[in-house]
C-alpha positions as CSV (number, residue, x, y, z in Angstrom):
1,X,-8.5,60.7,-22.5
2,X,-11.8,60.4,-20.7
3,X,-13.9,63.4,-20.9
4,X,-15.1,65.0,-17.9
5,X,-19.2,66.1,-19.0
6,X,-21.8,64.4,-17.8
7,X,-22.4,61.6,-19.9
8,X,-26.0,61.0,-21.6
9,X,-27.0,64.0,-20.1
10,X,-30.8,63.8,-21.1
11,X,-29.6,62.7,-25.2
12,X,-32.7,63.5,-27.3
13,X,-31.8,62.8,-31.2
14,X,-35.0,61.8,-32.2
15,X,-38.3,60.0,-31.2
16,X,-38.6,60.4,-27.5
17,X,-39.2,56.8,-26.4
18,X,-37.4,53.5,-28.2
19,X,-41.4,51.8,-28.4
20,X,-41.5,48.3,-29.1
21,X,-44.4,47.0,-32.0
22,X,-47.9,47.1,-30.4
23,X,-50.3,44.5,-30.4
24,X,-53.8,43.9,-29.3
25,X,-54.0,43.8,-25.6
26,X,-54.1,40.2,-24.1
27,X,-57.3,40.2,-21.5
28,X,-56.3,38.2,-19.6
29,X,-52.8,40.8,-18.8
30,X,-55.3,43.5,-18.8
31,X,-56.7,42.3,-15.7
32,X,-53.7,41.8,-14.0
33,X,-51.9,45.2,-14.0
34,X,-54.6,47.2,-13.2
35,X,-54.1,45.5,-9.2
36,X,-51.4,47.2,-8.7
37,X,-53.1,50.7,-8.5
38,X,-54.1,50.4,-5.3
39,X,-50.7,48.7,-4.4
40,X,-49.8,50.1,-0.4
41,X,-46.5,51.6,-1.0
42,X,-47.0,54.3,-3.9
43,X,-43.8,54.0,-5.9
44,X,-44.5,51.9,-8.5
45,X,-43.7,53.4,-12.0
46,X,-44.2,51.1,-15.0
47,X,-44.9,48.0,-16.5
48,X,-44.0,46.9,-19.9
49,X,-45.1,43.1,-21.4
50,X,-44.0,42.1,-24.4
51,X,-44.8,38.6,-26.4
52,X,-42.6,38.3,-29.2
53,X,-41.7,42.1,-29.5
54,X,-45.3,43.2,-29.0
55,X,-46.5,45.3,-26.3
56,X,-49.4,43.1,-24.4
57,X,-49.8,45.0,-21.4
58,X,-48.7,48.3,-20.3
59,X,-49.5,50.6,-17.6
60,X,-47.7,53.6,-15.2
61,X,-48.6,54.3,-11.8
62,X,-48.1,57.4,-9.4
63,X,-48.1,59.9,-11.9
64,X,-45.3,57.9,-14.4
65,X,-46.2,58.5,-18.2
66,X,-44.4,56.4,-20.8
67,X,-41.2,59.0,-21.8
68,X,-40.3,59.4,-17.8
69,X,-36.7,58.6,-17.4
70,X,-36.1,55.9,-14.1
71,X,-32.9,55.3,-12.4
72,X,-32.6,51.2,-13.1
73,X,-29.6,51.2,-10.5
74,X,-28.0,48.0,-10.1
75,X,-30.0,46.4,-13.3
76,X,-27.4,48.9,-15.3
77,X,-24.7,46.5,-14.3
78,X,-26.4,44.5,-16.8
79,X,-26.4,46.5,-19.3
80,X,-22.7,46.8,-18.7
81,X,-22.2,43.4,-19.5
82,X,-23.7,43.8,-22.9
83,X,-21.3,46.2,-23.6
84,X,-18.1,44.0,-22.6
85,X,-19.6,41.4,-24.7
86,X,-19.7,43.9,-27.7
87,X,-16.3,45.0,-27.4
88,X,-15.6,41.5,-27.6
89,X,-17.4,40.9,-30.4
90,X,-15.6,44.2,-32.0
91,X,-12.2,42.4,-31.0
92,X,-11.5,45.4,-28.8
93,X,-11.5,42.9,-25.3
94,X,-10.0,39.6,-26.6
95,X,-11.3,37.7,-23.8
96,X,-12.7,37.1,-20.3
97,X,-9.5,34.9,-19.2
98,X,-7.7,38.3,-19.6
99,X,-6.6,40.0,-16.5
100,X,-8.2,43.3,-15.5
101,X,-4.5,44.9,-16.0
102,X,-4.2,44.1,-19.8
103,X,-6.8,47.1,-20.5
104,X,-6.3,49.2,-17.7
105,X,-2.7,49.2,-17.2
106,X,-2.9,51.4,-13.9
107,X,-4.6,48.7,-11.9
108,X,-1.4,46.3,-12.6
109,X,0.0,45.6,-8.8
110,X,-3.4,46.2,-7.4
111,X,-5.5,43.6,-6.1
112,X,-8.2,44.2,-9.1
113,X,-5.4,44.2,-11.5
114,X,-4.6,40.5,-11.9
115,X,-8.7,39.3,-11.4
116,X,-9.5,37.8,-14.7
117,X,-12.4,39.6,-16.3
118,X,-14.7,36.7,-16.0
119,X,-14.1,36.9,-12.0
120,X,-14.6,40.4,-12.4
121,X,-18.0,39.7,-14.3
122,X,-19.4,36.8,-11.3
123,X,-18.7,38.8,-8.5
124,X,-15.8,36.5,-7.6
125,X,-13.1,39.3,-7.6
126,X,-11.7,38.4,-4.6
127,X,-12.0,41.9,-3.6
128,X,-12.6,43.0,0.0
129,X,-16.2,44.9,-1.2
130,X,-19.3,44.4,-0.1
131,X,-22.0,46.4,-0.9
132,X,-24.5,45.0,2.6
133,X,-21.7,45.4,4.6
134,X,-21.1,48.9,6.1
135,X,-17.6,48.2,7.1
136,X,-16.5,46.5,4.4
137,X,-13.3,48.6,2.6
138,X,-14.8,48.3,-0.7
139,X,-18.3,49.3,0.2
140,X,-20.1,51.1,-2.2
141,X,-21.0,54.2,-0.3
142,X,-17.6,54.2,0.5
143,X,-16.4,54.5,-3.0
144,X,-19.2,57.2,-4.4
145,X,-18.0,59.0,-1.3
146,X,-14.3,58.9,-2.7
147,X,-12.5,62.4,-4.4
148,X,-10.8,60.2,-6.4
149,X,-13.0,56.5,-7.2
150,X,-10.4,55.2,-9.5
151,X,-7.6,55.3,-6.8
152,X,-10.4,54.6,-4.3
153,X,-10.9,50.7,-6.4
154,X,-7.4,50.6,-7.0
155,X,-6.7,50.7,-2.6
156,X,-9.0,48.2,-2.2
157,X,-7.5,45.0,-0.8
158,X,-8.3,41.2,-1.5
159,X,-10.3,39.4,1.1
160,X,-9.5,35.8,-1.3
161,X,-8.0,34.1,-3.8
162,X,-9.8,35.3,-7.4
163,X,-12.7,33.4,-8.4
164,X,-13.1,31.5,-5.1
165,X,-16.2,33.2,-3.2
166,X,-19.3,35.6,-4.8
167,X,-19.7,38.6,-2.7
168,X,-22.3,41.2,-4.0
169,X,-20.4,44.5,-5.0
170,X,-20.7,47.2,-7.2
171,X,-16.6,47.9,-7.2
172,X,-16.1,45.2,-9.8
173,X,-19.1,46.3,-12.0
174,X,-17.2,50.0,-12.2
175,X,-14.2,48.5,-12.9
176,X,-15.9,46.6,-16.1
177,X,-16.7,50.1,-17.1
178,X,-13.4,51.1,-16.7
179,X,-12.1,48.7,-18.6
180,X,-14.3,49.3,-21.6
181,X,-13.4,52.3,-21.7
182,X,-9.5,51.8,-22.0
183,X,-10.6,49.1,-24.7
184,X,-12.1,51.2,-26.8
185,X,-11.1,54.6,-26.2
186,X,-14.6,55.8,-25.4
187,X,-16.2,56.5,-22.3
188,X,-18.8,53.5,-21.4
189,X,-21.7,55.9,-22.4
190,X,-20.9,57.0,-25.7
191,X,-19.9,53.0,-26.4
192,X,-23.5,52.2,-25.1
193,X,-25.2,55.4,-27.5
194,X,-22.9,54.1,-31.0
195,X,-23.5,50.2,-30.3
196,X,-26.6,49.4,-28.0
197,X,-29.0,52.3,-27.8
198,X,-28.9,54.2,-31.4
199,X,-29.1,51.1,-32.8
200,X,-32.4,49.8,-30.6
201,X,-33.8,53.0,-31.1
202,X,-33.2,54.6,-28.0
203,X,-32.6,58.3,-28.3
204,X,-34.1,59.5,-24.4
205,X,-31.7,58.7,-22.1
206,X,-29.0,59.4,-19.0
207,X,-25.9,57.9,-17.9
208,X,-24.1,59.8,-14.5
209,X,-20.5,59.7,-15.0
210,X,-17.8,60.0,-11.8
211,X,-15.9,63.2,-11.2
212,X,-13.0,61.3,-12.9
213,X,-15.3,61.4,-16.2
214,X,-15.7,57.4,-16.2
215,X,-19.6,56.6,-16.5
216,X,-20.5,54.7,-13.5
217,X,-20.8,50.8,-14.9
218,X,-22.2,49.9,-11.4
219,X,-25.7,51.3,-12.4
220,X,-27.0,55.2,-12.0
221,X,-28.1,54.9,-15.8
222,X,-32.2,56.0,-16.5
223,X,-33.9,54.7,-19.1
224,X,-38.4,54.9,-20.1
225,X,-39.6,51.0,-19.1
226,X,-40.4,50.9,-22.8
227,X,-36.6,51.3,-23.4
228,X,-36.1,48.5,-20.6
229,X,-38.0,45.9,-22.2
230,X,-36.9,46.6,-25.8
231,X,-33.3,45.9,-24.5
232,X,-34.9,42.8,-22.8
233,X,-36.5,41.9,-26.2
234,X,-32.9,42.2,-27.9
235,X,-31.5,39.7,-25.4
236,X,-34.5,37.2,-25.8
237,X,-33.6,37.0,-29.6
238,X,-30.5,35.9,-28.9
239,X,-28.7,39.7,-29.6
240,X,-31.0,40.6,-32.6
241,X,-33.1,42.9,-32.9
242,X,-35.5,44.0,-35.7
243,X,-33.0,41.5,-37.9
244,X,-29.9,43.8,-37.0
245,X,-26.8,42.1,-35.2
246,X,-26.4,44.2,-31.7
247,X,-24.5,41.6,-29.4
248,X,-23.4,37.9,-30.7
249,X,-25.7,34.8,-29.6
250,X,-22.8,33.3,-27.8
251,X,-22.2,36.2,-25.5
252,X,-25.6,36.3,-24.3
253,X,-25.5,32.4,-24.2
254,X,-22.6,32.8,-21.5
255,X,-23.6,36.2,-20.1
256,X,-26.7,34.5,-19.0
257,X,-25.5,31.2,-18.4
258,X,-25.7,30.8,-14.2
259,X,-21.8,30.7,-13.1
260,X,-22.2,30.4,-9.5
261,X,-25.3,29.5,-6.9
262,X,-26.8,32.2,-4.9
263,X,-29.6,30.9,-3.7
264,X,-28.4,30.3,-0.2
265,X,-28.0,34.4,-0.2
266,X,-30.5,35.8,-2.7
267,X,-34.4,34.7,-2.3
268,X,-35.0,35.9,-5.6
269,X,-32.2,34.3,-7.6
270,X,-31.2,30.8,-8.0
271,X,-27.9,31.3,-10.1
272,X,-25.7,34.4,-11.2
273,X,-23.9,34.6,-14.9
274,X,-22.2,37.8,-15.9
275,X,-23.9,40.4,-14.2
276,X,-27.5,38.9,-15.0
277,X,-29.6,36.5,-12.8
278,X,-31.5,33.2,-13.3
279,X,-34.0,31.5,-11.3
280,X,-36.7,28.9,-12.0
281,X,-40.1,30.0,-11.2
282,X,-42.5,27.4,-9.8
283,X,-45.9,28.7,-11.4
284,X,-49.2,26.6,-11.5
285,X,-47.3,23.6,-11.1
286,X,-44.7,24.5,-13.7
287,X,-41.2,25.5,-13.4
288,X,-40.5,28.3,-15.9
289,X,-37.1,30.0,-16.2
290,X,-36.7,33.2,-15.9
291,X,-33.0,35.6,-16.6
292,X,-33.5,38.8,-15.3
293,X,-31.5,42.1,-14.6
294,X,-32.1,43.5,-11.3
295,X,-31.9,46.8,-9.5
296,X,-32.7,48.2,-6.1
297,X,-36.4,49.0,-5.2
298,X,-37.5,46.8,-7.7
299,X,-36.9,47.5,-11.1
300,X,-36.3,44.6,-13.4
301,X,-35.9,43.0,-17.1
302,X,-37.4,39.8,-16.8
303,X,-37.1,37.6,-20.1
304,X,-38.9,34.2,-20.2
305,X,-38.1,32.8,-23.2
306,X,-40.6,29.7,-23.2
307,X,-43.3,32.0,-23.4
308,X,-41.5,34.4,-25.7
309,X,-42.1,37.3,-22.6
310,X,-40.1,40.2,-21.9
311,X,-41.4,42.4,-18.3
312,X,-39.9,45.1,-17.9
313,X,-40.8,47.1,-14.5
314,X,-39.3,50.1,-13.1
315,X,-40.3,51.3,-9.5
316,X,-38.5,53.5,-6.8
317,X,-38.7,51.6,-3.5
318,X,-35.0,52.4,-3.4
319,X,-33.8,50.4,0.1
320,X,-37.0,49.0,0.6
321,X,-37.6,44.6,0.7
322,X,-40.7,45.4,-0.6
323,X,-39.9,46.9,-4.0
324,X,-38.0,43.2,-5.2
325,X,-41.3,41.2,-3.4
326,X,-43.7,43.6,-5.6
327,X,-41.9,43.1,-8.7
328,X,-42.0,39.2,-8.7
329,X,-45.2,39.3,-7.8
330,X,-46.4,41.1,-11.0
331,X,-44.0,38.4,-12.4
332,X,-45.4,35.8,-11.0
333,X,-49.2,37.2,-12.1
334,X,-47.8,37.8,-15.6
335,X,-47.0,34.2,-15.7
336,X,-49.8,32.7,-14.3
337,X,-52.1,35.4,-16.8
338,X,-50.1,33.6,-19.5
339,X,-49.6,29.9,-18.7
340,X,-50.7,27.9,-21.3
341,X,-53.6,25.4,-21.6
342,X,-52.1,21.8,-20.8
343,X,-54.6,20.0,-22.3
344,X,-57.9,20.6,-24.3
345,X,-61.1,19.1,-22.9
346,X,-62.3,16.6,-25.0
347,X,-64.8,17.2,-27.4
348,X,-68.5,16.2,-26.5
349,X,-69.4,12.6,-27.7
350,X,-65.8,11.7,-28.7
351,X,-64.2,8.9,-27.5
352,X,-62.1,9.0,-24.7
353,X,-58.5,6.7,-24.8
């Protein structure tokens, strides 16, 4: 049974921020962040650069210190798909080609019930949700406005076939919670404190569960940006971190993998896996790829694995355009603060080829 409390309510077991290693401060990053202090719009919070699991650059803006807790919204979805991809590594989900109805046994006859989990994951339910549209029966306003959410996502009819069309909702990314949850017998939160957070050192913490008791895999999870790039710094070493196992390789390799092009609908994203985004960065001349959670007004876990970088930025421009432009810029400046030397000038007197 589901318990009804609040889960993660403000969880403080030990040292009040999960820090990552630091290391002497690059100068060339410690020119960049400092430009955003005077940024227009003041709702920045924090950025957190890592190179190889050591902090390069950090800084907090508008009164943010490094233990504030931020609401990551949509970039919890995911962390949510960390957490299906440790259940399957626990053999609790046996796989993605499994329907939605062989762990939540309620949803079978519903339109979510027979979506396989890996339609579920790529936002290829087939649901009729839509989180930009208003009208849309799966909305979700709609749904956080529901008494009852669960038989709120189970009413919700299909719009097309599973798998056939990507449509932006955070219906499905509940439902993954949901499912977790009947897979393991734990709510999503206390999964995410016994496998992913304890285990990266992440003791500060809050995860808002529904008033059915599930914790709400669609997002309204707050972690320090400290915490957001040590998860991003897990995910770069392939699901290790500090030499301990936390999620296999080939989950991340798939999680991450683009399944489906958004580019025609997303300016900031080129490609969608499970619940993470890709896009290729055109910096100095050089395409650099970039996976990256995302969550509205901005906040993001950018890994960029050719230059071993993890930037992690939280901010609270919550319905505001300007919020996702802001973040890839300080993206983009990180990258072009860190793009390597193509060539050496030749040495003085030496013969040139």
């Amino acid at each position: 049974m589901i318990s009804k409390t609040l889960a993660g309510a403000l969880v403080l077991l030990g040292p009040a921020i999960a820090a990552p290693a630091a290391a002497r401060t690059d100068p060339a990053l410690a020119r960049v962040l400092p430009r955003f202090d005077t940024d227009e719009h003041p709702d920045l919070r924090g950025v957190v650069v890592l190179r190889d699991g050591r902090i390069v650059a950090e800084r907090y803006y508008n009164g943010e210190v490094p233990d504030s807790l931020h609401d990551i919204r949509s970039a919890g979805k995911s962390i949510t798909s960390l957490l299906v991809g440790i259940a399957i590594d626990q053999g609790k989900i046996r796989s993605v080609d499994d329907p939605v109805a062989r762990y939540w046994l309620e949803a079978k006859g519903s339109a979510i019930g027979d979506v396989a989990l890996k339609d579920m994951l790529t936002m290829r339910s087939g649901l009729a949700a839509f989180d930009e549209d208003p009208a849309s029966p799966g909305n979700e306003d709609r749904m956080d406005e529901a008494a009852d959410p669960i038989a709120f996502v189970l009413s919700v009819p299909r719009a097309d076939p599973p798998g056939m069309r990507y449509r932006y909702n955070s219906a499905t990314a509940y439902t993954a919670g949901v499912v977790v949850a009947k897979a393991t017998g734990r709510t999503l939160a206390d999964f995410a404190r016994a496998t992913l957070f304890a285990p990266l050192g992440i003791t500060r913490w809050q995860w808002a569960s529904d008033v059915a008791g599930y914790t709400k895999g669609q997002g309204n999870l707050s972690l320090t940006t400290r915490s957001l790039a040590t998860i991003g710094e897990m995910v770069r070493e392939g699901g290790r971190y500090r030499g301990r196992r936390i999620v296999s390789a080939a989950w991340l390799r798939d999680a991450l993998a683009p399944k489906v092009g958004i580019a025609d609908s997303d300016p900031f994203a080129d490609g969608y896996g499970y619940f993470w985004y890709s896009k290729v960065q055109q910096v100095d001349g050089r395409q650099v790829a970039v996976s990256f959670a995302s969550g509205n007004g901005g906040n993001k876990i950018y890994i960029v694995p050719d230059r071993h970088l993890v930037v992690a930025i939280t901010s609270s421009a919550y319905g505001h355009g300007y919020g996702q432009r802001r973040s890839e810029a300080i993206l983009k400046a990180v990258l072009i603060a860190t793009n390597p030397v193509v060539a050496k000038p030749a040495r003085r007197g030496a013969r040139q080829p």
